[in-house]
TIDOLUM-653074 format. One record per residue (C-alpha): residue number from 1; residue in one letter; x, y, z. Coordinates in steps of 0.5 Angstrom, whole numbers, plus 500, padded with zeros to 3 digits. Layout:
<recs>
<rec><nr>NUM</nr><rest>A</rest><X>X</X><Y>Y</Y><Z>Z</Z></rec>
...
</recs>
This chain:
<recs>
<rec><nr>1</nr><rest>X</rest><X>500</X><Y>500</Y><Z>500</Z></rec>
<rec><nr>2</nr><rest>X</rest><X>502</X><Y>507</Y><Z>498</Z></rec>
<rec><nr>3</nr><rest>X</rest><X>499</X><Y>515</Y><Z>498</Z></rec>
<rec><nr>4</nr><rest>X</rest><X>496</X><Y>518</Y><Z>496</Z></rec>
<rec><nr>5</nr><rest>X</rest><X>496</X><Y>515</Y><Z>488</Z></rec>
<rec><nr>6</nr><rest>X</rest><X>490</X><Y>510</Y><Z>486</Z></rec>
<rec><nr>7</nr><rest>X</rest><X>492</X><Y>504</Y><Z>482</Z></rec>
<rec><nr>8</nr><rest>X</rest><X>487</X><Y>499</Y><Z>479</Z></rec>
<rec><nr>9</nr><rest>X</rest><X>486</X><Y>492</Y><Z>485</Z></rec>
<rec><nr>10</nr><rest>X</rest><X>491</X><Y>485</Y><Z>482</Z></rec>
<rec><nr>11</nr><rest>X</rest><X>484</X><Y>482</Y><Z>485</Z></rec>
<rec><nr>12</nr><rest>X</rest><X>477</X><Y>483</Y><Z>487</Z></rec>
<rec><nr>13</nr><rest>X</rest><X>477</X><Y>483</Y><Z>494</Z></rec>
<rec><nr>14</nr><rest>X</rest><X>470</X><Y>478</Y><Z>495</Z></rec>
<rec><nr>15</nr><rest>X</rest><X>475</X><Y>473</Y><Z>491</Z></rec>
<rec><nr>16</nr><rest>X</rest><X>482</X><Y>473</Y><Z>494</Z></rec>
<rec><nr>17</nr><rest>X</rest><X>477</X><Y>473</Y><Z>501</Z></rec>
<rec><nr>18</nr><rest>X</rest><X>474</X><Y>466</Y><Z>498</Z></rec>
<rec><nr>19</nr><rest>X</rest><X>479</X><Y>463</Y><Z>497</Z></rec>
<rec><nr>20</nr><rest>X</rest><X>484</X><Y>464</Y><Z>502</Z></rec>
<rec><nr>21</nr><rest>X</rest><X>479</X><Y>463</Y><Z>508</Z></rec>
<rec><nr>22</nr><rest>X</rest><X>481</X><Y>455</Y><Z>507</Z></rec>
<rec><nr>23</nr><rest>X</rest><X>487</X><Y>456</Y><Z>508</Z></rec>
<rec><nr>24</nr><rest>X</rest><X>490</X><Y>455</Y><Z>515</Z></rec>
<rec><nr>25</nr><rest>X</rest><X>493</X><Y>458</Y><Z>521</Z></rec>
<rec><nr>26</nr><rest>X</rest><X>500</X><Y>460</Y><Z>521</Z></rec>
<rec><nr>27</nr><rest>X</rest><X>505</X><Y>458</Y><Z>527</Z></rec>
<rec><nr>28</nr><rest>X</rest><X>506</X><Y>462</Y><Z>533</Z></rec>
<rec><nr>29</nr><rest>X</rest><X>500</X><Y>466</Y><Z>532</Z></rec>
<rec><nr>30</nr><rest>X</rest><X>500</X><Y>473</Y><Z>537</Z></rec>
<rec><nr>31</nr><rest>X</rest><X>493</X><Y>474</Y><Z>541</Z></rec>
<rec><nr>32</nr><rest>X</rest><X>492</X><Y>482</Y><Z>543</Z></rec>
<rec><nr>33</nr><rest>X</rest><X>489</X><Y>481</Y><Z>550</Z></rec>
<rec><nr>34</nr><rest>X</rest><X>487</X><Y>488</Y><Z>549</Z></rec>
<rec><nr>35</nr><rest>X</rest><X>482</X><Y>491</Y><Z>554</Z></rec>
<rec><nr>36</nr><rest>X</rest><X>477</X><Y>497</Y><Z>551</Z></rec>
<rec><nr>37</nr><rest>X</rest><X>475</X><Y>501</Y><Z>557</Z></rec>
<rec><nr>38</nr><rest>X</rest><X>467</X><Y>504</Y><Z>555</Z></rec>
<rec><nr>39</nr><rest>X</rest><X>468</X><Y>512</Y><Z>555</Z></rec>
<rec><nr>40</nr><rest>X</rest><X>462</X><Y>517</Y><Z>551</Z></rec>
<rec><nr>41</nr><rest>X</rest><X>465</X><Y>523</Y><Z>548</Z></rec>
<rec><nr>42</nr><rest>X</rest><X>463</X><Y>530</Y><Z>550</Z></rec>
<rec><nr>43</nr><rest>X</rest><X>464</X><Y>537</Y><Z>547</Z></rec>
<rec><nr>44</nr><rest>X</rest><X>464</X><Y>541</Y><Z>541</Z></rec>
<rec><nr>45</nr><rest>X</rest><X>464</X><Y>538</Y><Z>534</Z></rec>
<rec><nr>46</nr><rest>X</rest><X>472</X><Y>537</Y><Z>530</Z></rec>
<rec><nr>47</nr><rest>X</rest><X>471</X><Y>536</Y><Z>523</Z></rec>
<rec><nr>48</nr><rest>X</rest><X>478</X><Y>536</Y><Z>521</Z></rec>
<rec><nr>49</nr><rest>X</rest><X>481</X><Y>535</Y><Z>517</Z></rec>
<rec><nr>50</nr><rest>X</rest><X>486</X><Y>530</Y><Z>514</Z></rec>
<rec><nr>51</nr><rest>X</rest><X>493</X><Y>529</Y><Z>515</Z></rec>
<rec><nr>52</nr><rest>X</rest><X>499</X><Y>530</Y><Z>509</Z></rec>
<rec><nr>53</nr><rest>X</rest><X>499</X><Y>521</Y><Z>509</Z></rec>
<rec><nr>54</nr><rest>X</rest><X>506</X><Y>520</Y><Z>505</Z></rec>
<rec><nr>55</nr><rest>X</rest><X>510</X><Y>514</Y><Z>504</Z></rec>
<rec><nr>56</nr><rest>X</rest><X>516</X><Y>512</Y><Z>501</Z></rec>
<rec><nr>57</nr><rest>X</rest><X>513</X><Y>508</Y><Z>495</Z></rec>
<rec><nr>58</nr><rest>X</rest><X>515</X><Y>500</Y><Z>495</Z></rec>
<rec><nr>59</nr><rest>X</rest><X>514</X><Y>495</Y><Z>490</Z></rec>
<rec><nr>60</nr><rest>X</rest><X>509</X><Y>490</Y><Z>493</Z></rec>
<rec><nr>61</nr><rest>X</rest><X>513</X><Y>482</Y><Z>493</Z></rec>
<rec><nr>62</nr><rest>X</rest><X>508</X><Y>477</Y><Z>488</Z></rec>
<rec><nr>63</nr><rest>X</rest><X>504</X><Y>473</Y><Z>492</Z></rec>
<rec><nr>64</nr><rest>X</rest><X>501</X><Y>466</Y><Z>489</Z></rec>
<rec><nr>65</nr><rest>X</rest><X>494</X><Y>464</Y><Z>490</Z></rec>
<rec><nr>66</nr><rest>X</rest><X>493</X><Y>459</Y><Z>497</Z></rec>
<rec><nr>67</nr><rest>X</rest><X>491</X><Y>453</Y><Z>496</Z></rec>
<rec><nr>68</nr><rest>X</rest><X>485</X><Y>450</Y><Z>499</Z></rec>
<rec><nr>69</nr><rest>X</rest><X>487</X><Y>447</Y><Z>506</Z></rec>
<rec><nr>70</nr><rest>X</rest><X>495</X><Y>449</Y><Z>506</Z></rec>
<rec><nr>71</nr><rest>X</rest><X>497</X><Y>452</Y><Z>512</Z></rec>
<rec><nr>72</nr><rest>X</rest><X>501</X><Y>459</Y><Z>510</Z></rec>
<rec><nr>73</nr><rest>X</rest><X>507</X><Y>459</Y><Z>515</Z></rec>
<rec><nr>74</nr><rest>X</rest><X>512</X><Y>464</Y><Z>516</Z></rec>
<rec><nr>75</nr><rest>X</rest><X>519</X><Y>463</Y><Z>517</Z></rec>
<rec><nr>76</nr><rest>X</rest><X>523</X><Y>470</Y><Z>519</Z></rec>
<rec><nr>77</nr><rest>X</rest><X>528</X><Y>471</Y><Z>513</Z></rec>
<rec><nr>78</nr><rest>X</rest><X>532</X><Y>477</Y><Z>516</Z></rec>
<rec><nr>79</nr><rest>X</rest><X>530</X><Y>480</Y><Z>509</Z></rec>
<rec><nr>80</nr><rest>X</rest><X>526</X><Y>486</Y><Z>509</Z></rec>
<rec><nr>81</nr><rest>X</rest><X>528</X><Y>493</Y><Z>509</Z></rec>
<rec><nr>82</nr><rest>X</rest><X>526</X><Y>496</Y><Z>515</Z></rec>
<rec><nr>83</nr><rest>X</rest><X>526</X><Y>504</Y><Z>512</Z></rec>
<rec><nr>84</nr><rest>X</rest><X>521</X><Y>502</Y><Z>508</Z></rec>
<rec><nr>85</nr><rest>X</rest><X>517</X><Y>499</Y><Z>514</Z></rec>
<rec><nr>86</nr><rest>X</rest><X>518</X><Y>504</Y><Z>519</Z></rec>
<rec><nr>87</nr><rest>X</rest><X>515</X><Y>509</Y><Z>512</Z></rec>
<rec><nr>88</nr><rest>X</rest><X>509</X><Y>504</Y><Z>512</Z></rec>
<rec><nr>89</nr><rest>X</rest><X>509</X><Y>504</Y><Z>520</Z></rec>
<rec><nr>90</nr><rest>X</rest><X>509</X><Y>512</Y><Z>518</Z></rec>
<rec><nr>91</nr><rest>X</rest><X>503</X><Y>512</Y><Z>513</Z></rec>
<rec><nr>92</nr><rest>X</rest><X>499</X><Y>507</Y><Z>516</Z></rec>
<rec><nr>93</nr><rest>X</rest><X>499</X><Y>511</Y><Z>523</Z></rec>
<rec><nr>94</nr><rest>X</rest><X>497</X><Y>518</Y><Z>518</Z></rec>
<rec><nr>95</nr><rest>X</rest><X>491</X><Y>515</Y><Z>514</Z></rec>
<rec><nr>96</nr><rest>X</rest><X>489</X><Y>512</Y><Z>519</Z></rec>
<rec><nr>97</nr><rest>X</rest><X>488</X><Y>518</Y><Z>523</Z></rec>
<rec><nr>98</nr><rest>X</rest><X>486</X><Y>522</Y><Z>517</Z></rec>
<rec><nr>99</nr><rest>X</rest><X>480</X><Y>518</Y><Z>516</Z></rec>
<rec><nr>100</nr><rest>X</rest><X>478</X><Y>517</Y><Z>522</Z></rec>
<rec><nr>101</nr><rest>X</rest><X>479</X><Y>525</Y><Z>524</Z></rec>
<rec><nr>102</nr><rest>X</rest><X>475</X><Y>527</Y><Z>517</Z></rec>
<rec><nr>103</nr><rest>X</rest><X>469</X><Y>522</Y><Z>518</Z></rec>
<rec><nr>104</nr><rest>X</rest><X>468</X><Y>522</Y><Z>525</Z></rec>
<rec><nr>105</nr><rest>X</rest><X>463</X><Y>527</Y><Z>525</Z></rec>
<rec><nr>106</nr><rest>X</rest><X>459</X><Y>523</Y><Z>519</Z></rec>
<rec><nr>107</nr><rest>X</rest><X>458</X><Y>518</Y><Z>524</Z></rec>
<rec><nr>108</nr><rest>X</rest><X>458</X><Y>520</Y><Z>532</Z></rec>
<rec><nr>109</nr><rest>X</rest><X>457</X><Y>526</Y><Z>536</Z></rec>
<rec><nr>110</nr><rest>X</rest><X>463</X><Y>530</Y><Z>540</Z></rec>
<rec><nr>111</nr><rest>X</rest><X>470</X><Y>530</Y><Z>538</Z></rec>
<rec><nr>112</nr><rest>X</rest><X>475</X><Y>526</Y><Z>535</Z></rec>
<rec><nr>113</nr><rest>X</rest><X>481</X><Y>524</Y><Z>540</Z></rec>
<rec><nr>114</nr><rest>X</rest><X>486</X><Y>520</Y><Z>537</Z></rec>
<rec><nr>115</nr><rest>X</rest><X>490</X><Y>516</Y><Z>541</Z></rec>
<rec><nr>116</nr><rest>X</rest><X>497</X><Y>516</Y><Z>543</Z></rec>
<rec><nr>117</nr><rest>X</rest><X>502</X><Y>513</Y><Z>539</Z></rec>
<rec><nr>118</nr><rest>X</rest><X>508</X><Y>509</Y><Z>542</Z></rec>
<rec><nr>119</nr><rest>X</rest><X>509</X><Y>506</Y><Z>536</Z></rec>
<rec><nr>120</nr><rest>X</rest><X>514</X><Y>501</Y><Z>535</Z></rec>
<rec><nr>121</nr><rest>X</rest><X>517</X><Y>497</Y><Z>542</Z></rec>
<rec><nr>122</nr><rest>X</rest><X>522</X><Y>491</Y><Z>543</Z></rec>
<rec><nr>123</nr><rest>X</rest><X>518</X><Y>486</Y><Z>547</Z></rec>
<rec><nr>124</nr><rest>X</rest><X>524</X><Y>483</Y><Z>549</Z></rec>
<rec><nr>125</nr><rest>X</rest><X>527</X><Y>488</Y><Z>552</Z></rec>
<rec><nr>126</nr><rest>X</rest><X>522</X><Y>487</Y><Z>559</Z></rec>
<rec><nr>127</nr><rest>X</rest><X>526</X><Y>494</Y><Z>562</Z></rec>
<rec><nr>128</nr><rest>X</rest><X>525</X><Y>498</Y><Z>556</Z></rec>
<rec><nr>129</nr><rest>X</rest><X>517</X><Y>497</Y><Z>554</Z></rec>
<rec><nr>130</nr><rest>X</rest><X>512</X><Y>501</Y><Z>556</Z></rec>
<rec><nr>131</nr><rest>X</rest><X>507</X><Y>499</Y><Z>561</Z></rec>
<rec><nr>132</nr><rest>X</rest><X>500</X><Y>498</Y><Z>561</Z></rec>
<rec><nr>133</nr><rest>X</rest><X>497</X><Y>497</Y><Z>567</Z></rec>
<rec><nr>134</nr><rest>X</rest><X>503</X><Y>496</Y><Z>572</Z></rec>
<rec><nr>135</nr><rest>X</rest><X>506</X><Y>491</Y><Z>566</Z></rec>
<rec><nr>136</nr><rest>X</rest><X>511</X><Y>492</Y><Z>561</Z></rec>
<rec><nr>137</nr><rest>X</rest><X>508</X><Y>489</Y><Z>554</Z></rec>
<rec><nr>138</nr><rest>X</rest><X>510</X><Y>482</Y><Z>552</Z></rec>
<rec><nr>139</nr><rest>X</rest><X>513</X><Y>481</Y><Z>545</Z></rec>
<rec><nr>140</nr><rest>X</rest><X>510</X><Y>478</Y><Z>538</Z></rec>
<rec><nr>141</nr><rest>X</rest><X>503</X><Y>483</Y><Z>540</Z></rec>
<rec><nr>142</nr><rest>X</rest><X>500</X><Y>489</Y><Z>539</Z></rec>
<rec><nr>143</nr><rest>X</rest><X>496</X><Y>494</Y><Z>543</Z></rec>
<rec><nr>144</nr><rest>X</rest><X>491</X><Y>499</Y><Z>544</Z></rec>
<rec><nr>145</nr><rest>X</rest><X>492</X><Y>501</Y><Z>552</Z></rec>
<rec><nr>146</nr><rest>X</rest><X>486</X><Y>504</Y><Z>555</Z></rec>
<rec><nr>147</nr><rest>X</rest><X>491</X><Y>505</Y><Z>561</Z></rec>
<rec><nr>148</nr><rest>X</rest><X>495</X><Y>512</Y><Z>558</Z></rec>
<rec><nr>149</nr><rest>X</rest><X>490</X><Y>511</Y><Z>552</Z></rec>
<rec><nr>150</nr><rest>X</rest><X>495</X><Y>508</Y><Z>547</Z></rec>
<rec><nr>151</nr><rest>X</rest><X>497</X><Y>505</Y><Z>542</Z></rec>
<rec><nr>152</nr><rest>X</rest><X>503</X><Y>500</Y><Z>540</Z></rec>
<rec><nr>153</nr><rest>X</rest><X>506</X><Y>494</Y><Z>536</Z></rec>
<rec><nr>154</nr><rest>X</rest><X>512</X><Y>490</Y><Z>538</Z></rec>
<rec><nr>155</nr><rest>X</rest><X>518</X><Y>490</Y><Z>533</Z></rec>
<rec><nr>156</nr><rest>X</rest><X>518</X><Y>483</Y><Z>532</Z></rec>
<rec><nr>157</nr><rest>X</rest><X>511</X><Y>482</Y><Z>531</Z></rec>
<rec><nr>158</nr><rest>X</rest><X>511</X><Y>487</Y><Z>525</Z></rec>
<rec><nr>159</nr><rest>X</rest><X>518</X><Y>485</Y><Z>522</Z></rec>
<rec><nr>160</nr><rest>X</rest><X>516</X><Y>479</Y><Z>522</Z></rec>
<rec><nr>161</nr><rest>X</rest><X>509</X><Y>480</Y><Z>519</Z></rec>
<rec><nr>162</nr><rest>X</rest><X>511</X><Y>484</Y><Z>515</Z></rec>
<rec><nr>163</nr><rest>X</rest><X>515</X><Y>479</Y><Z>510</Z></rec>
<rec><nr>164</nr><rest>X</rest><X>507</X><Y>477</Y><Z>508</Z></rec>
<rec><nr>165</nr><rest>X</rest><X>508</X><Y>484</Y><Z>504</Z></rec>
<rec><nr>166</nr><rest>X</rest><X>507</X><Y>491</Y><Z>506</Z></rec>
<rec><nr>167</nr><rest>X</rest><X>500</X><Y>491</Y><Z>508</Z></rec>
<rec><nr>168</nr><rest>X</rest><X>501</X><Y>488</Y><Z>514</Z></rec>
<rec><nr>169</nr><rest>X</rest><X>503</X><Y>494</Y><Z>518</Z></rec>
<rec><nr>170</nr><rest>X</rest><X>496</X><Y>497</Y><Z>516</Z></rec>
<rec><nr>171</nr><rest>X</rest><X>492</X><Y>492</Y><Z>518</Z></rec>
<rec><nr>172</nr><rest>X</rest><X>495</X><Y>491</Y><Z>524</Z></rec>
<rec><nr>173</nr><rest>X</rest><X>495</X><Y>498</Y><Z>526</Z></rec>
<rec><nr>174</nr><rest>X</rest><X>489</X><Y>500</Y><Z>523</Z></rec>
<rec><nr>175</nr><rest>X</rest><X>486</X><Y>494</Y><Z>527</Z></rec>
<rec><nr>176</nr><rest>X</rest><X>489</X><Y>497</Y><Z>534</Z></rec>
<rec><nr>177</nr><rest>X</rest><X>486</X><Y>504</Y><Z>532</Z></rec>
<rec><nr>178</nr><rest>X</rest><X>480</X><Y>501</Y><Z>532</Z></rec>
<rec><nr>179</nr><rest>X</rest><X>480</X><Y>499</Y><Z>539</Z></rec>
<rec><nr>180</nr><rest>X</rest><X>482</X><Y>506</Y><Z>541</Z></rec>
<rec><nr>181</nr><rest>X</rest><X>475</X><Y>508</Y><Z>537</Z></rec>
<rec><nr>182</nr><rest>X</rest><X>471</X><Y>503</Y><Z>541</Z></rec>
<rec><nr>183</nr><rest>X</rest><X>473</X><Y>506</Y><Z>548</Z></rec>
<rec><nr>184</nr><rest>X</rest><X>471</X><Y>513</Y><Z>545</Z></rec>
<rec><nr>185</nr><rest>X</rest><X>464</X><Y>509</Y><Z>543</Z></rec>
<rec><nr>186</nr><rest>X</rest><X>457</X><Y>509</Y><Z>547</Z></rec>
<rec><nr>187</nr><rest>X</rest><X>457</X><Y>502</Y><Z>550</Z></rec>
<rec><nr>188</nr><rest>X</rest><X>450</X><Y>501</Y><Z>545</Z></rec>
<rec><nr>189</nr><rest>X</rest><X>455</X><Y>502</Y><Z>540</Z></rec>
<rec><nr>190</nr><rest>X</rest><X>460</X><Y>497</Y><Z>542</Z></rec>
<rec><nr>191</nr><rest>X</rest><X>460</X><Y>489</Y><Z>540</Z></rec>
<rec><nr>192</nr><rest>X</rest><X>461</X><Y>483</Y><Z>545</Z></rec>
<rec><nr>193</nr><rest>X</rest><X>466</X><Y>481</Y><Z>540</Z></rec>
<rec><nr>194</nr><rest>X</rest><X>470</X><Y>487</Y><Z>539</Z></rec>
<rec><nr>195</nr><rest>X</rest><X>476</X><Y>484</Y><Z>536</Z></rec>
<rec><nr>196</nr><rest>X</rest><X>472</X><Y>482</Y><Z>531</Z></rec>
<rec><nr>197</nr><rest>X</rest><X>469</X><Y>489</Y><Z>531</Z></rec>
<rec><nr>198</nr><rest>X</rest><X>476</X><Y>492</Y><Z>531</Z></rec>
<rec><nr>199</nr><rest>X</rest><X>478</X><Y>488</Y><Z>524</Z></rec>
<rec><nr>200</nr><rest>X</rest><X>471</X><Y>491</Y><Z>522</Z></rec>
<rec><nr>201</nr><rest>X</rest><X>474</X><Y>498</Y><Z>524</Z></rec>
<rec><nr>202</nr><rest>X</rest><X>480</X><Y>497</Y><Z>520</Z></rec>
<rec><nr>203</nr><rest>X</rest><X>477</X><Y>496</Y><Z>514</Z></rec>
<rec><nr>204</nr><rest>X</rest><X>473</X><Y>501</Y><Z>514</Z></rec>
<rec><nr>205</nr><rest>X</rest><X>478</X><Y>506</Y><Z>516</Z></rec>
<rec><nr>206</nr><rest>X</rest><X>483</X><Y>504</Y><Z>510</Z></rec>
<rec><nr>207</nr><rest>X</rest><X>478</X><Y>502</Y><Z>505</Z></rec>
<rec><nr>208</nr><rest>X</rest><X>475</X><Y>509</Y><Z>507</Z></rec>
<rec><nr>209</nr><rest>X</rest><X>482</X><Y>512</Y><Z>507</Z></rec>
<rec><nr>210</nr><rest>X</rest><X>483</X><Y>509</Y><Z>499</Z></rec>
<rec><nr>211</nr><rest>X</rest><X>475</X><Y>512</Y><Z>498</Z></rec>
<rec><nr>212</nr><rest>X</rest><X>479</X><Y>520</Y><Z>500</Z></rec>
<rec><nr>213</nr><rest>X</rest><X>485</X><Y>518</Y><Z>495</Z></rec>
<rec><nr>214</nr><rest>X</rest><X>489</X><Y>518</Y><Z>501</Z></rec>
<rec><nr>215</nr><rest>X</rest><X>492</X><Y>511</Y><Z>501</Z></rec>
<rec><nr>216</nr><rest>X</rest><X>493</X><Y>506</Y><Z>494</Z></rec>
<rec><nr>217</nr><rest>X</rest><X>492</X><Y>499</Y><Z>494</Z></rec>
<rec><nr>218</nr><rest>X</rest><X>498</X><Y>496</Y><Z>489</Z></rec>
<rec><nr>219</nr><rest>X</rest><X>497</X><Y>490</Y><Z>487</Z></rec>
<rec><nr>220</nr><rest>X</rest><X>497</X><Y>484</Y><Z>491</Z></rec>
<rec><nr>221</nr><rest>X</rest><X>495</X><Y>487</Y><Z>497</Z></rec>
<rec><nr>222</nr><rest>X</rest><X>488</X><Y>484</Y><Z>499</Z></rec>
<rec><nr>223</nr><rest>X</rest><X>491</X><Y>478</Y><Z>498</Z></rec>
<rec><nr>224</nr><rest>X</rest><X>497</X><Y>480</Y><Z>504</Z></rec>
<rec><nr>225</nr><rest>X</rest><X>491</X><Y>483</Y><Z>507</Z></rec>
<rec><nr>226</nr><rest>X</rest><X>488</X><Y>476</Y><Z>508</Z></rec>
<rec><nr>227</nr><rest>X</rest><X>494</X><Y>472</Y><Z>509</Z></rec>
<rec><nr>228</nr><rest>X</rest><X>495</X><Y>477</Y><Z>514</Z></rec>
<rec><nr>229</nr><rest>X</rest><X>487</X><Y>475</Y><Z>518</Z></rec>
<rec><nr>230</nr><rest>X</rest><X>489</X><Y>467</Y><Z>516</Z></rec>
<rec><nr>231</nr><rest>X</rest><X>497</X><Y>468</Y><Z>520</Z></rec>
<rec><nr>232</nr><rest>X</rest><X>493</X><Y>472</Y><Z>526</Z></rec>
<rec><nr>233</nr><rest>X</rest><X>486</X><Y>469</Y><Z>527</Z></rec>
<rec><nr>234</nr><rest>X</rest><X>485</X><Y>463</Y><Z>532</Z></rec>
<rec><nr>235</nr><rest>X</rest><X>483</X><Y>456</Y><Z>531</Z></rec>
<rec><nr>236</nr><rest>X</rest><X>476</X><Y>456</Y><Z>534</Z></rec>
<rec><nr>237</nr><rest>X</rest><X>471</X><Y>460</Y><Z>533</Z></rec>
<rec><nr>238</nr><rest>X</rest><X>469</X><Y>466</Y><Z>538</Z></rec>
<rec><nr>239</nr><rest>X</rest><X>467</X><Y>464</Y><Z>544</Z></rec>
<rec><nr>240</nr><rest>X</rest><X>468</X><Y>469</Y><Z>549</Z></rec>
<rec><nr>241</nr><rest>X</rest><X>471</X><Y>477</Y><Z>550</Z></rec>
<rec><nr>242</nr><rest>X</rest><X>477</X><Y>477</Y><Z>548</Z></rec>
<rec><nr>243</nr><rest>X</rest><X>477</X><Y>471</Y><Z>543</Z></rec>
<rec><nr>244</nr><rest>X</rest><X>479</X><Y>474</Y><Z>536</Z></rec>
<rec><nr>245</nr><rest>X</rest><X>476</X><Y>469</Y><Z>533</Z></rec>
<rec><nr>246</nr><rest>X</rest><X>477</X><Y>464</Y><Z>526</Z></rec>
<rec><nr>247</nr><rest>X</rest><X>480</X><Y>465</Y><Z>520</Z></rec>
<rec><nr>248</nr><rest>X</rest><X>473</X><Y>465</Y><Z>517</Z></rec>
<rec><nr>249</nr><rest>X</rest><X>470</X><Y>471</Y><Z>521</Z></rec>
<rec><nr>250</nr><rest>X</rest><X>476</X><Y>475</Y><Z>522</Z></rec>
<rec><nr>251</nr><rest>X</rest><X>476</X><Y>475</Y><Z>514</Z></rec>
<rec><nr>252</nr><rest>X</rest><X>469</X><Y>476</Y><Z>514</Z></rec>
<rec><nr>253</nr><rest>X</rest><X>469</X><Y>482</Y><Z>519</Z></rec>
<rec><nr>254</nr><rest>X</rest><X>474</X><Y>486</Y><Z>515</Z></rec>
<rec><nr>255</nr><rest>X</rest><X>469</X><Y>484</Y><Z>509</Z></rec>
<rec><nr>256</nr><rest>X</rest><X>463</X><Y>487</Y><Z>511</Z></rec>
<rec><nr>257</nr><rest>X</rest><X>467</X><Y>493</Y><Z>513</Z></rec>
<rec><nr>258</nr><rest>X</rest><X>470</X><Y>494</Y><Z>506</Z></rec>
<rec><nr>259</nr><rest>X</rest><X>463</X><Y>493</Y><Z>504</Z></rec>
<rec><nr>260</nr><rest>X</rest><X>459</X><Y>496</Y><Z>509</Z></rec>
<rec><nr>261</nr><rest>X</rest><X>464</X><Y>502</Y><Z>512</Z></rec>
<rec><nr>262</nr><rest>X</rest><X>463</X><Y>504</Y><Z>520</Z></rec>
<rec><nr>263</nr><rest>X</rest><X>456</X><Y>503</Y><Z>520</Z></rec>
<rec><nr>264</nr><rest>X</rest><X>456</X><Y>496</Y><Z>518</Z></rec>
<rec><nr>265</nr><rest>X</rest><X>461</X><Y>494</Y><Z>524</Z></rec>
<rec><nr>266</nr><rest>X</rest><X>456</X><Y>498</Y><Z>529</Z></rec>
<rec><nr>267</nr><rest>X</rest><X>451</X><Y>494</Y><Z>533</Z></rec>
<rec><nr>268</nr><rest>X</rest><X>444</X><Y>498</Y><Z>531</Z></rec>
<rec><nr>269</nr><rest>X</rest><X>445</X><Y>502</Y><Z>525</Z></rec>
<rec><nr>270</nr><rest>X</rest><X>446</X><Y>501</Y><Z>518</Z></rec>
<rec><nr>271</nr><rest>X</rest><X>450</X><Y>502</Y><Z>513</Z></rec>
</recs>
C-alpha cells in the first residue's frame, strides 16, 4: 500500500477472501489481549480535516494463490527493508488518522481524539517496553491500552509479519486503532466480539481512507490483507471476550467492513 495515488486492485477482494478462507492458521500466532475501556465522548464537534499520509513507494512482492487446505506458515528471513517499514508504519498511522478524523462527525457526535501512539517496541526488552496497567508489553503482540490510551506494536510482530507484504503494518495498526475507537463509543455501539469488531473497523478506515485518495492498493495487497487475518486468526470460532475469532470470521468481518463501512460494523445501524 501506498499514498495517495490510486491503481486498479490485482483481484477483487470478494474472490481472494473466497479462497484463502480455506487455508490455515500460520504458527506462533500472536492474540491481543486487549481491553476496551467504555468511555462517551462529549464536547464541540471536529470536522478535521486529513493529515498529509506520505510514504515511500514500495514494490509489493508477487504472491500466488493459497490452496485450499494449505497451512500458510512463515518462517522469518531477515530480509525486509526496514526503512521501507518504518515508512509504512508511518503512512498506515497518517491514513488511519486522517479518516477517522474526516468522517468522525458523519457517524458520532462529540470530538474526535485520537490516541496516543507509542508505535514500534521490542517486547524482548521487558525494561524497556511500555506499560499498561503496571506490566510491560510482551512480544509478538499489538495493542490498544486504555491505561494511558495508546497504541503499539512489538518489532518482531510487524518485521516478521511483514515478510507477508507490505500491507501487513495497515492491518495490524488500523485494527489497533479500531479498538481505540471502540473505547470512545456508547456502550450500545460496542459489539461483544470486539475484536471481531476491531477487523470490521480496519477495514472501514483503510478502504474509507482509499475512498478519499489518500491511500492506494497495489496489486496483491487484498491478497496479503487475507493471509495476514488467515496467519492471526485463532483456530476456533468466537466464543468469548477477547477471542479473535476464525479465519473465517475475522475475513468475514474485515469484508463486511470493505463493503458496508462504519456503520456496517455498529451494532443498531445500518449502513
Amino acid at each position: 500500500m501506498t499514498s495517495p495515488r490510486m491503481v486498479a486492485l490485482a483481484v477483487t477482494l470478494t474472490a481472494a477472501f473466497a479462497l484463502a478462507a480455506c487455508g490455515g492458521k500460520g504458527e506462533d500466532s500472536a492474540s491481543d489481549v486487549e481491553t476496551v475501556v467504555v468511555t462517551e465522548t462529549s464536547g464541540a464537534g471536529d470536522s478535521g480535516s486529513p493529515t498529509d499520509a506520505t510514504s515511500t513507494d514500495t514494490a509489493v512482492p508477487s504472491t500466488s494463490p493459497t490452496a485450499p487446505m494449505q497451512s500458510m506458515t512463515i518462517e522469518p528471513t531477515g530480509k525486509i527493508d526496514e526503512a521501507e517499514l518504518a515508512a509504512d508504519i508511518q503512512a498506515a498511522q497518517d491514513v488511519t488518522n486522517a479518516f477517522w478524523k474526516r468522517h468522525w462527525k458523519d457517524y458520532f457526535t462529540g470530538r474526535y481524539t485520537k490516541p496516543n501512539v507509542y508505535g514500534l517496541y521490542d517486547g524482548y526488552d521487558e525494561a524497556g517496553s511500555p506499560v499498561c496497567f503496571g506490566e510491560p508489553l510482551p512480544p509478538g503482540n499489538a495493542f490498544y491500552c486504555p491505561d494511558g490510551d495508546y497504541v503499539a506494536w512489538d518489532k518482531t510482530l510487524l518485521e516478521l509479519g511483514y515478510e507477508i507484504g507490505d500491507s501487513w503494518p495497515y492491518l495490524i495498526i488500523a485494527h489497533e486503532w479500531g479498538h481505540a475507537i471502540q473505547a470512545d463509543l456508547d456502550v450500545s455501539l460496542q459489539s461483544e466480539q470486539y475484536e471481531l469488531q476491531a477487523d470490521c473497523l480496519a477495514a472501514a478506515a483503510l478502504y474509507g481512507a482509499s475512498a478519499d485518495h489518500i491511500l492506494k492498493f497495489q496489486p496483491g495487497d487484498e491478497k496479503e490483507i487475507v493471509d495476514g487475518l488467515n496467519y492471526i486468526a485463532d483456530e476456533v470460532p468466537w466464543g468469548m471476550s477477547g477471542d479473535h475469532g476464525d479465519s473465517f470470521q475475522r475475513i468475514e468481518s474485515f469484508d463486511t467492513g470493505r463493503t458496508g463501512g462504519v456503520p456496517a460494523c455498529l451494532p443498531g445501524m445500518t449502513g
